[in-house]
C-alpha positions in Angstrom: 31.1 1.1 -19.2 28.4 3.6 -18.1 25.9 4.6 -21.2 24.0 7.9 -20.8 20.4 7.8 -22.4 18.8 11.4 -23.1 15.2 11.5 -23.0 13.2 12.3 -26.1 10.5 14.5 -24.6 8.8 14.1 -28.3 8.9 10.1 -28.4 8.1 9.9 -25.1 5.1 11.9 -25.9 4.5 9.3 -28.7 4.8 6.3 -26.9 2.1 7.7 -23.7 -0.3 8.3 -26.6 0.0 5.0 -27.8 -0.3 3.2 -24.6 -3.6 5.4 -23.9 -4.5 5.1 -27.4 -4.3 0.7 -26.4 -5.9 0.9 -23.2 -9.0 2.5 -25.5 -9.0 -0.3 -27.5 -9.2 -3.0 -25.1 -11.4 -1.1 -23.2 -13.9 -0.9 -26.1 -13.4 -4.0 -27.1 -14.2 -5.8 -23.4 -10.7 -6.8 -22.8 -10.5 -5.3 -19.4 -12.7 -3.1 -16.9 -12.0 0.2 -15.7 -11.0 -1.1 -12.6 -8.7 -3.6 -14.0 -7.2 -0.6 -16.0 -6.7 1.4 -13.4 -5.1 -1.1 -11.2 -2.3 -1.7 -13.9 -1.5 1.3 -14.5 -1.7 2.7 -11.0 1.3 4.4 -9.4 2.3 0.8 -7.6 1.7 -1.4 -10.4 5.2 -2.7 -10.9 6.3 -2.9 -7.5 5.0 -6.6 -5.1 4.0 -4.9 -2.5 3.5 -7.9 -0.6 7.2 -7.7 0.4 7.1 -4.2 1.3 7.2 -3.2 4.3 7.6 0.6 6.6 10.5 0.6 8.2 10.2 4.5 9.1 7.8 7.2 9.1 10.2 10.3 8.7 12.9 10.0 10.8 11.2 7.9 13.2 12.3 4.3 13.1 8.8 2.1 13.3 8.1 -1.4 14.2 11.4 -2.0 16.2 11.1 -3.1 20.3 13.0 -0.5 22.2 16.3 -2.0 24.3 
């Protein structure tokens, strides 16, 4: 069975504001630096990029030996 989810622009709105309105608070409170802040939430923050890898720039395959 395939279930559908619809976005709620408005509680999505809700739940940003609350994770900003948490990274405030451990922010004031010493929890974390800036720069530990901005490394979770940076754009590659849930992905180990220490098994990633290019494969291709484009359609140019990279890394390969030529036969």
């Amino acid at each position: 069975m395939v279930r559908i989810r619809r976005l709620d622009p408005e509680q999505r709105a809700r739940e940003k504001q609350a994770a900003r309105d948490e990274d405030a608070r451990r922010l004031a409170a010493g929890e974390i630096t800036v720069a530990e802040l901005a490394k979770e939430n940076g754009f590659f923050a849930g992905f180990d990029l220490s098994k990633a890898r290019i494969t291709a720039i484009g359609k140019r395959r990279i890394g390969q030996k030529k036969p």
